[in-house]
Structures are given as structure tokens and as C-alpha cells.
C-alpha positions as CSV (number, residue, x, y, z in Angstrom):
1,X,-2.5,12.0,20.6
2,X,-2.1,9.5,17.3
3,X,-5.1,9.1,15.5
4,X,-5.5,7.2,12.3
5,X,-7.6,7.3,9.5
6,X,-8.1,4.3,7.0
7,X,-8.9,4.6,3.1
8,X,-10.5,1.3,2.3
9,X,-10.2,1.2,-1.1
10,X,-11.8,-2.6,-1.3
11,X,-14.3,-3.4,-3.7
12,X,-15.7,-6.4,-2.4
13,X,-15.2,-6.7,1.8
14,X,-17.2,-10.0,1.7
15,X,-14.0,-11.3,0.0
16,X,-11.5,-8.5,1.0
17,X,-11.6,-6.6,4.4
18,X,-8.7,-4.9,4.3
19,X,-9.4,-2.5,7.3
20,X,-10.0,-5.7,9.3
21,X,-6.8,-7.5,8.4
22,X,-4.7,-4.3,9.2
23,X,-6.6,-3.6,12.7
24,X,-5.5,-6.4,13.7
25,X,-2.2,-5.6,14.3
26,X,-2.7,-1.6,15.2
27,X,-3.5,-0.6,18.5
28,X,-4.3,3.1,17.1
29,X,-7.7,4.6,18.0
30,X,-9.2,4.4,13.8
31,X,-11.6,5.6,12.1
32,X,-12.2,4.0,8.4
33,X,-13.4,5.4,4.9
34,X,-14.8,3.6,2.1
35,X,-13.4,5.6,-0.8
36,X,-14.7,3.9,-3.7
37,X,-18.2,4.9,-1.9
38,X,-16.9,8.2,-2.2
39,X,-15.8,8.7,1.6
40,X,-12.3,10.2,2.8
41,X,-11.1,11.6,5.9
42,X,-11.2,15.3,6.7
43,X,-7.4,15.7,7.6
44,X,-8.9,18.7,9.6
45,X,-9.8,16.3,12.2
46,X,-6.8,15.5,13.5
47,X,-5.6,12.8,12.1
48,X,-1.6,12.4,12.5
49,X,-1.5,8.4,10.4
50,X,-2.7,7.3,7.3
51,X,-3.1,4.0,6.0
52,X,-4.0,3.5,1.8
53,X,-5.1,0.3,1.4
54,X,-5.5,-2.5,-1.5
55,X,-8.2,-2.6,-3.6
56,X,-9.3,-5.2,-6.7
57,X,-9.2,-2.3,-9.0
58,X,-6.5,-1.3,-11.4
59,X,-4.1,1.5,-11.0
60,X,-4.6,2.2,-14.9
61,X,-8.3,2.7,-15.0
62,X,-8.3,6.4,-13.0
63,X,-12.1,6.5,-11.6
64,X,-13.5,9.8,-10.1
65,X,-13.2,8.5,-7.0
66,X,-9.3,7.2,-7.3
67,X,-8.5,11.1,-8.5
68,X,-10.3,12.5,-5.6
69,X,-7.9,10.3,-3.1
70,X,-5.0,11.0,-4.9
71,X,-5.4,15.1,-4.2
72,X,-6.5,14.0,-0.8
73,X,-3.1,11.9,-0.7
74,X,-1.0,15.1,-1.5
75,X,-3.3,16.8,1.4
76,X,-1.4,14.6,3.8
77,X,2.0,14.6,2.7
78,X,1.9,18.4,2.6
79,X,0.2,17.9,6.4
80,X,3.4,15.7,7.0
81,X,1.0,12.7,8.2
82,X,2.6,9.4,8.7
83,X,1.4,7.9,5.6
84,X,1.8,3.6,4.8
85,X,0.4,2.7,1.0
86,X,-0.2,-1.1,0.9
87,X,-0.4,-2.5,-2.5
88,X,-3.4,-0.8,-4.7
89,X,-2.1,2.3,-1.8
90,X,1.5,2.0,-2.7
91,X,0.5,2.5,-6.6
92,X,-1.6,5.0,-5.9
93,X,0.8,7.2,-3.9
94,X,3.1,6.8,-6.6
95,X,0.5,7.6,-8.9
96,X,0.3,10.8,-6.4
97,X,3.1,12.0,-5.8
98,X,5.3,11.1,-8.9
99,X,2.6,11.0,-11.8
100,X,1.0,8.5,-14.4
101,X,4.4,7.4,-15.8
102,X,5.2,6.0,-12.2
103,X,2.4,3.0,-12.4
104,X,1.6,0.5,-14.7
105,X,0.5,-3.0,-16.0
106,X,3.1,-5.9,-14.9
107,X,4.6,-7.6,-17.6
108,X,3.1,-10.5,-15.3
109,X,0.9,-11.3,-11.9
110,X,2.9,-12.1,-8.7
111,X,0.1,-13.5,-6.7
112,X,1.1,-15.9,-3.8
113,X,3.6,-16.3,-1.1
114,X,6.6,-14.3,-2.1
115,X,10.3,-13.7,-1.1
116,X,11.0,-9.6,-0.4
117,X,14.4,-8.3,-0.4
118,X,14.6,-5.4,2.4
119,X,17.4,-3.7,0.5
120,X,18.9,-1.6,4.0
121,X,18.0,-1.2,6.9
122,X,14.6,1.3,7.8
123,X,12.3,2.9,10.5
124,X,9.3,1.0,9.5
125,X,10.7,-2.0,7.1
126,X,13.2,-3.5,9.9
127,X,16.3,-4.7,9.5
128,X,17.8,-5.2,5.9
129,X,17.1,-9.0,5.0
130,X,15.1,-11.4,3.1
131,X,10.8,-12.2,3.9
132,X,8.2,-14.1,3.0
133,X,4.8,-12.4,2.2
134,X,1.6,-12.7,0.6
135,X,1.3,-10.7,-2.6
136,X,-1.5,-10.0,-5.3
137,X,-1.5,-7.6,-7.6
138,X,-1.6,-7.4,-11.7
139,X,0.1,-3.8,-11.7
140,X,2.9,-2.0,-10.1
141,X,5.5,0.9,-9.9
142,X,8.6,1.8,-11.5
143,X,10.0,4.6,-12.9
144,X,10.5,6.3,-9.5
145,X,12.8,9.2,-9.2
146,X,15.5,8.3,-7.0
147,X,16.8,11.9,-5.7
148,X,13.3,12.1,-4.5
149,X,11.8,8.8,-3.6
150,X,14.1,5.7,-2.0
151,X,13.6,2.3,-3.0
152,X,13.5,0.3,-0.3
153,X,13.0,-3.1,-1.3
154,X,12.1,-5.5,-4.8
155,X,11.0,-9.0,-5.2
156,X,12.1,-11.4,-8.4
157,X,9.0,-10.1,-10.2
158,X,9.1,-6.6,-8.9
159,X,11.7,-4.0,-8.7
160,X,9.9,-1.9,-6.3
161,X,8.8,-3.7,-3.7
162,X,8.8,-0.7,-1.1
163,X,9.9,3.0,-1.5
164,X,9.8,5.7,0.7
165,X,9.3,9.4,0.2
166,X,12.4,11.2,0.6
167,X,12.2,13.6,4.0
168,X,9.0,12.2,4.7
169,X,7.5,9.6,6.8
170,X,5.6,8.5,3.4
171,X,6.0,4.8,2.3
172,X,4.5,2.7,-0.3
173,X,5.1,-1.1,-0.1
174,X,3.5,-3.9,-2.9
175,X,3.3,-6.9,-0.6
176,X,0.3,-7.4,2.0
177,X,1.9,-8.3,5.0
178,X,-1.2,-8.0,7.1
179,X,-3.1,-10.7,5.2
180,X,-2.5,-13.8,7.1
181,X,-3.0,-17.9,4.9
182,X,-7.2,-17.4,5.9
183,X,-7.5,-14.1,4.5
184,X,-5.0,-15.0,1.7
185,X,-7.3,-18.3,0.8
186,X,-10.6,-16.4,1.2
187,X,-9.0,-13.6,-1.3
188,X,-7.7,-16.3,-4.0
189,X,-11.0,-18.1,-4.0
190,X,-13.0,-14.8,-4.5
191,X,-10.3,-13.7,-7.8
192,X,-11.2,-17.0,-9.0
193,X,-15.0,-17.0,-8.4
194,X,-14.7,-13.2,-10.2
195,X,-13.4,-13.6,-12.8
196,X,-9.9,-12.4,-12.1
197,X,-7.2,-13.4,-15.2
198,X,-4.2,-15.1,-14.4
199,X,-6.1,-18.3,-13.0
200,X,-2.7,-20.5,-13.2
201,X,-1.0,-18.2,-10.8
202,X,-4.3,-18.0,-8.6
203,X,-4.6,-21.9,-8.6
204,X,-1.1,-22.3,-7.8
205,X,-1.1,-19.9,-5.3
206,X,-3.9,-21.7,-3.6
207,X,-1.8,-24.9,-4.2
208,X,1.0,-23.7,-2.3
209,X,1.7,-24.1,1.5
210,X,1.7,-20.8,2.9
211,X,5.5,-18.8,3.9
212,X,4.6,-16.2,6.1
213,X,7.7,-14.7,8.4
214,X,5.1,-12.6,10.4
215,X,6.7,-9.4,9.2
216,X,3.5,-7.7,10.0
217,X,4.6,-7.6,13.5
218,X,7.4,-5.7,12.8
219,X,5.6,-2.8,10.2
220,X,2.6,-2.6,12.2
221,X,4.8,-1.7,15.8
222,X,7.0,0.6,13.8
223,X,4.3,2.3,12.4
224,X,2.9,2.6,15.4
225,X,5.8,4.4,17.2
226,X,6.0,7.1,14.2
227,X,5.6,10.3,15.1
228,X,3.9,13.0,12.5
229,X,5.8,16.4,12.9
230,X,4.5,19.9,12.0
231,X,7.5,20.8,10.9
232,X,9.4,18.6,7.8
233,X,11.5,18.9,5.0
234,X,9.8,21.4,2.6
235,X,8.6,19.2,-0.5
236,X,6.0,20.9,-3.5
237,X,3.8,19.2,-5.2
238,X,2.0,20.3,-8.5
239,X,-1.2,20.5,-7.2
240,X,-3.4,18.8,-9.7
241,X,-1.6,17.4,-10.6
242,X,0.0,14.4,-12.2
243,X,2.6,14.8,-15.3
244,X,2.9,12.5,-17.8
């Protein structure tokens, strides 16, 4: 039986709710963990997906409580979980699994309704082709070892849009798909109201007439139909962790 288990790494839900946005679209029975609280899953209960989500915080500032999910995060690889980083997630399983000189600050924002290159074809991506997204974040990943992690899509600001780990059923991916124009207004106006920097791209994001392809649909069913396995490709980590 599939049973997920969400890391809700928001800071503000009032403003962003990411557990709701990606429920939505998953019919998975869930159960959800506010990190930043200092609540994570016990991968001893069964769980056979994981879903990392966004957050407002920074990938560079490395809290007690982001360290704690990143061991946790190199838990469920090792488990061979079924494992989907979205954004703040996607960083921080880099930040995981390849170490601090995977993540950083981005020369600038990409906040708004982007265009994403799916570079080839892939179990949970889709087909290989061009979609159109809603995106907001201030840092992101490069610097990815190739023989072990694939890059699976980039943007024009952002080289790696999505990347998967090799041999596993790991992904990270930049973009929030699951936030439909409601969500993605609500989020803008909270930034702004917050104090976030970058206010031109945040005012001309909420300027702009939404371009969503619903490509949600298509990550959320294919996530869905993954299968964990007890058995997988033998992968080490260096348990605590993190070179560089």
C-alpha cells in the first residue's frame, strides 16, 4: 500500500500552504509534517513517497531544523522512497545529497510565470517539450555531478530546472507546478507585504496574465503510479554529511 508523507517546510501557511496546493492533485492517503516546527516523518512507518516542499527561507542560511531534514532526506534515499523536491525541496536535496557547493544565491530572482525546457523524455516529467509554470525562488542549484545526478530540465534563468538522482526514483525540480494563478497571487502579494527583495520582479509578476500548461496533471499522476522498491541500485552517502 503507497503512503506518503509531506515535509512542509512553509513558513507562513496563511500566505503559503504548500501541502494544500499539492493535495490537490494526489490521491495518496498523506500525512503532513511541519519541519520548521521541528516535525518529520518516522520513515519506520511505512511510508513508500516523499514530497519536500517550498518554503520562504533561503537554502544558504542552514537552520537546525533544515540540517535535521537533510539527514532525514538521506534516510529516504537509502530507504529507496519515491522522493519529489519542489523548489526550497529541490535545493535542499541537492544540498543533501551533493553538498553545500551544489546550492546557492541566483545571480537573479525568477519569480512569475515561466517557460521550462523538459530536456528528454522521463517517468515523472512527461514527454520532452517546452511548459509554462509558476516559479519563485531567490536561490538555486548548480554544480551537479552529472555521472551521478541527471539534469532534466533548465529555464532561461536557470540551468537546473529539474534533475534526478541517478538509479533512484529521487527528483528535485525548481518550478511549482502545483500552485495554480490564486495561489500564485495570494503568494506574490504576501512577498510584497513581507518584505521580500526583488519587488520589480514581484510587481511584474503580479502584472502579468497568468501561463499555466497544467503540467501538474501530468507530475502529480506519474508520481502517483511510482512504485518504491526494496531493492535499488546501491548508492553511499557520507552520512553527515555534506562536503564543501
Amino acid at each position: 500500500m503507497k503512503k506518503l508523507a509531506i515535509i512542509d517546510n512553509s513558513l507562513w501557511p496563511e500566505v503559503y500552504n504548500p501541502v494544500e496546493h499539492w493535495t490537490a492533485y494526489l490521491d495518496l492517503p498523506y500525512r503532513a509534517f511541519r519541519a520548521v516546527e521541528g516535525y518529520l516523518p518516522d520513515l519506520e512507518d511505512g511510508y513508500t513517497h516523499l514530497i519536500v516542499t517550498g518554503s520562504e527561507a533561503s537554502i544558504v542560511n542552514l537552520e537546525p531544523w533544515v540540517l535535521a531534514e537533510a539527514d532525514l532526506l538521506q534516510e529516504a534515499v537509502e530507504r529507496n522512497l519515491v522522493v519529489l523536491g519542489s523548489c526550497y525541496g529541490h535545493q535542499l536535496l541537492a544540498l543533501a545529497l551533493a553538498g553545500r557547493q551544489s546550492v546557492r544565491r541566483a545571480a537573479r530572482p525568477e519569480i512569475g510565470w515561466i517557460e521550462v525546457e523538459i530536456l528528454k523524455t522521463d517517468p515523472l516529467l512527461g514527454s520532452r517539450g517546452r511548459r509554462h509554470v509558476f516559479s519563485s525562488h531567490y536561490d538555486e542549484v548548480y554544480n551537479l555531478d552529472e555521472s551521478r545526478f541527471e539534469i532534466l530540465a533548465r529555464s532561461q534563468h536557470c540551468p537546473v530546472q529539474a534533475f534526478r538522482l541517478r538509479g533512484k526514483k529521487v527528483w528535485g525540480l525548481q518550478a511549482h507546478p502545483e500552485i495554480d494563478p490564486a495561489s500564485a497571487a495570494l503568494l506574490l502579494r504576501g512577498m510584497l507585504d513581507r518584505g521580500f527583495s526583488g519587488t520589480e520582479f514581484i510587481n511584474q509578476a503580479l502584472a502579468s496574465a497568468p501561463s499555466d500548461d497544467g503540467w501538474i496533471e501530468t507530475i502529480s499522476r506519474n508520481f502517483v503510479s511510482l512504485q518504491n522498491s526494496e531493492k535499488g541500485v546501491c548508492w553511499s552517502l557520507a552520512r553527515r554529511w555534506y562536503p564543501g
